[in-house]
C-alpha positions as a printed Julia matrix, in Angstrom:
240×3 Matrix{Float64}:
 -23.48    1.3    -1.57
 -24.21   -0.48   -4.33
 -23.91   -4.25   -5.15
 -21.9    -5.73   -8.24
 -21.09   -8.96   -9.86
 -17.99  -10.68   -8.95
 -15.94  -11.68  -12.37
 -16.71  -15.22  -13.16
 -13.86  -17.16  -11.65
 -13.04  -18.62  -15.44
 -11.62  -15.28  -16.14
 -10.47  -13.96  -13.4
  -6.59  -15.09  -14.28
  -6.39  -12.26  -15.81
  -5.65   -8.15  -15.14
  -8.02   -6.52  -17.17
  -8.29   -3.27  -15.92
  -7.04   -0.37  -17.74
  -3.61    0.67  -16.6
  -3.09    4.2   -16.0
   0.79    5.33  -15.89
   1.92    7.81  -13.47
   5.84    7.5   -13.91
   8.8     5.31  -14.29
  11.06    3.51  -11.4
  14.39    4.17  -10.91
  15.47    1.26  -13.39
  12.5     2.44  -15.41
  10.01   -0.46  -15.22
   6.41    1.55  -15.36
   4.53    2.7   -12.49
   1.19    2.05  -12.94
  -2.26    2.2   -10.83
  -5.61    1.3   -11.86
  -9.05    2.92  -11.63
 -10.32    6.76  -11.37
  -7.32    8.63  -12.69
  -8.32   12.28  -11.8
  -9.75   13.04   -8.24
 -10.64   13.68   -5.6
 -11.2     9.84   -4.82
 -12.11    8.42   -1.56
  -9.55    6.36   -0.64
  -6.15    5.43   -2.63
  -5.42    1.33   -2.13
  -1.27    0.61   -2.66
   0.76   -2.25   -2.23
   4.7    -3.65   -2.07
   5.9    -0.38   -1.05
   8.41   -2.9     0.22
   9.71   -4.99   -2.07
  10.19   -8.45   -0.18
   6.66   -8.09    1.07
   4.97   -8.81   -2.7
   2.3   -10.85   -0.85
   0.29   -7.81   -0.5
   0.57   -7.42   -4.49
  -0.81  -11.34   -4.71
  -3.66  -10.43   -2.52
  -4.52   -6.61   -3.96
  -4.36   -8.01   -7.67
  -6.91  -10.75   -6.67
  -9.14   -8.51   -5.33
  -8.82   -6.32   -8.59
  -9.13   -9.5   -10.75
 -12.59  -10.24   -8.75
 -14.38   -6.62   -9.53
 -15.56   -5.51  -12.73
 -13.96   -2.24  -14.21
 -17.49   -0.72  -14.26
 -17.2    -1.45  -10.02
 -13.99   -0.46   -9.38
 -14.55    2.86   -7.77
 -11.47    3.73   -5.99
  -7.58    3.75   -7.17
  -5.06    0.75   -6.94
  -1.69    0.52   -6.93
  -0.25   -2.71   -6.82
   3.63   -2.63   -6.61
   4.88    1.0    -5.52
   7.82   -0.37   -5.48
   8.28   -2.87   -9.08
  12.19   -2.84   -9.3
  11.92   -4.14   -5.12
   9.74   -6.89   -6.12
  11.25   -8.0    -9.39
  14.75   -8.01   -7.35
  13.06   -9.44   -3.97
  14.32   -6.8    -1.83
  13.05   -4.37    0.38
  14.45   -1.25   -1.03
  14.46   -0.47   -4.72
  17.08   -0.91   -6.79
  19.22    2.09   -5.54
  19.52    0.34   -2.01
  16.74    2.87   -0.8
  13.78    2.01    2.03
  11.24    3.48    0.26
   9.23    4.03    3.55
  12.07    5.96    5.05
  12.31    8.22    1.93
   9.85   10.4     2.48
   9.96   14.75    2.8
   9.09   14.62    5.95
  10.53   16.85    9.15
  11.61   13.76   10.79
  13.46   12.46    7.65
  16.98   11.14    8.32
  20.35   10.51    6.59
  21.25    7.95    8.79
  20.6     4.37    7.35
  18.18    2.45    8.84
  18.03   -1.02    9.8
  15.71   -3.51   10.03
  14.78   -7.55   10.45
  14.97  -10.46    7.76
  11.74  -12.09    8.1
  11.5   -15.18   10.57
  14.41  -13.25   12.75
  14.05  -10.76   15.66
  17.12   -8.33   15.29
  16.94   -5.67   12.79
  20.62   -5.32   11.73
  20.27   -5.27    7.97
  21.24   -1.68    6.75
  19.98    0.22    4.16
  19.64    3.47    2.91
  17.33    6.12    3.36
  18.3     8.34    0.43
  21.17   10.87   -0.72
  18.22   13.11    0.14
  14.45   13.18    1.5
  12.28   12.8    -1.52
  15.47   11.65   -3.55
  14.25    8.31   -4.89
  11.96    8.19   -8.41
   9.53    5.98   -7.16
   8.62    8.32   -4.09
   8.7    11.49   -6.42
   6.34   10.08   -8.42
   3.85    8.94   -6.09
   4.04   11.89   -4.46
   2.59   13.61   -7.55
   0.21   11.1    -7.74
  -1.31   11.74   -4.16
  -1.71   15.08   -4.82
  -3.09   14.9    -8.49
  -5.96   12.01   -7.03
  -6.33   13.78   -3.9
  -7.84   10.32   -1.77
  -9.74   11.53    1.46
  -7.9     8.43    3.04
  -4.97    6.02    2.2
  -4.95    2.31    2.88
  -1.15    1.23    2.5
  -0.63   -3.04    2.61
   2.28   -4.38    4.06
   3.49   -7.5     5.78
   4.01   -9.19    7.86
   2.73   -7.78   11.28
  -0.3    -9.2    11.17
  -2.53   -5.65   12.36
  -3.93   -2.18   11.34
  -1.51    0.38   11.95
  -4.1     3.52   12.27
  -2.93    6.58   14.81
  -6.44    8.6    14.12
  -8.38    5.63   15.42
 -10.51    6.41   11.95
 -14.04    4.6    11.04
 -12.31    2.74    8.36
  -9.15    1.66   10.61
 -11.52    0.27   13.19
 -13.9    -1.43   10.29
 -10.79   -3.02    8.17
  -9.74   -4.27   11.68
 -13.14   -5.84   12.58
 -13.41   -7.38    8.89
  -9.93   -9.02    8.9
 -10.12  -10.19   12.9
  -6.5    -7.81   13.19
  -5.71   -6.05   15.94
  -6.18   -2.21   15.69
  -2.55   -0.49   17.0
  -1.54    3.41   16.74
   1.69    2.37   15.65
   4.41   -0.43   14.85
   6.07   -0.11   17.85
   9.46    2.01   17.14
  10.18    5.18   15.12
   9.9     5.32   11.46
  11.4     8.66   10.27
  10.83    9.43    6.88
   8.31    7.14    6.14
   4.96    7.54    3.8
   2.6     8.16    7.19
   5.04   10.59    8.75
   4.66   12.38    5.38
   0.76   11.87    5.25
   0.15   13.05    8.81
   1.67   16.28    8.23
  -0.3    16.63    4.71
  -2.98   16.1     7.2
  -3.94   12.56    4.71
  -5.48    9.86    6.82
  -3.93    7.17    6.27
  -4.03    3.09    7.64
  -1.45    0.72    7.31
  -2.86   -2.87    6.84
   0.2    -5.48    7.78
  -1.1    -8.71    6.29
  -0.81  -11.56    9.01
   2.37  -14.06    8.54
  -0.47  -17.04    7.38
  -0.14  -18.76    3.87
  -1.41  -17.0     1.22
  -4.13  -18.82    0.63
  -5.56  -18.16    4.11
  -4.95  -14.52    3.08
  -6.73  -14.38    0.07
  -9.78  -16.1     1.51
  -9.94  -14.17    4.88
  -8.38  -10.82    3.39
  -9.31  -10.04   -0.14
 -13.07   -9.85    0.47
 -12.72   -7.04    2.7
 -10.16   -5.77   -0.03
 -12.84   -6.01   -2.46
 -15.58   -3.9    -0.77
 -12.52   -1.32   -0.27
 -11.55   -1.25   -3.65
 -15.08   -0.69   -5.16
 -16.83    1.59   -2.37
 -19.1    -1.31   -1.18
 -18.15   -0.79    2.37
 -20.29    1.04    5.15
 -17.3     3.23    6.24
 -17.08    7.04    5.27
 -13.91    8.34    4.46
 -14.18   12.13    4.55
């Protein structure tokens, strides 16, 4: 590990990182990451593969804001899902959970449902795709997993508030120790289709880090220091 000076906070308004381009959504807004562009890479960072839950951009883009470029030693992506967020939905723009979208076995054309936030009954429909693997934004990340090859994923969400990590990894149990979560093997209820159905069985560790339901700023002061030492390999976890 290696130490590294945090951007002066004059500047740090500003993205200034070189974007890298790895395809277009399925209104054709860029999809863009940040960082090493060929791998293998240690651990891929993503946010907003949810649209409605852009919080985890806010608090991933002020993380990347904080680190030099000459520091930033792993990959960021901070809206997987750009048409979700600009629209404040969910899905993307095709009515399509992202998360349920995935070539997975347990894929499935029924639609799924799930909760508006603040309520308790997931009743809200929406699609999981005309097809596993159907939806632009999932094709191209796809390719992008397996072009950067991370030993480990770290996926942000909201708004659970815990670290969704079935291998029990080093790095679930340190992100959960940093961030006071609670470490859980799962959500709670079955998510066919979804982005770590598709990484267990590419045998891709992979954590899911549901930011808390706190304001933002509490997030960015108790979260994006931890997302910092992620993002630029400062941490003291191994990751394959």
């Amino acid at each position: 590990m290696s130490a590294f000076n945090e951007v002066p906070r004059a500047r740090k308004g500003v993205l200034r990182h070189q974007a890298h381009r790895y395809g277009e959504s399925e209104r054709g807004v860029p999809l863009e990451f940040y960082g090493p562009d060929t791998g293998p890479v240690k651990v891929l960072v993503m946010a907003s593969m949810h649209g409605d839950e852009c919080d985890s951009t806010v608090a991933l883009s002020e993380a990347l804001r904080r680190v030099p470029a000459e520091a930033l030693a792993n990959p960021v992506i901070l809206a997987v899902n750009p048409d979700g967020v600009l629209q404040g939905t969910r899905c993307n723009a095709n009515g399509v959970d992202l998360n349920r979208n995935w070539p997975a076995a347990n894929w499935s054309p029924e639609p799924v449902r799930y909760k508006d936030h603040g309520h308790t009954v997931q009743d809200i429909e929406l699609s999981t795709g005309s097809a596993a693997g159907s939806e632009a934004e999932t094709r191209h990340l796809l390719a992008l997993v397996e072009r950067l090859q991370p030993h480990a994923i770290v996926s942000l969400h909201t708004p659970l508030g815990c670290i969704d990590d079935p291998d029990d990894s080093e790095l679930g149990r340190w992100i959960a120790a940093e961030t006071a979560l609670p470490l859980v093997p799962d959500v709670g209820y079955a998510t066919p289709g979804s982005f770590g159905s598709w990484c267990a069985e590419k045998n891709i560790p992979i954590v899911t880090w549901e930011l808390p339901t706190e304001p933002l700023p509490a997030v960015i002061d108790s979260h994006v220091p931890v997302l910092m030492k992620l993002i630029t390999g400062t941490h003291p976890v191994g990751t394959g």
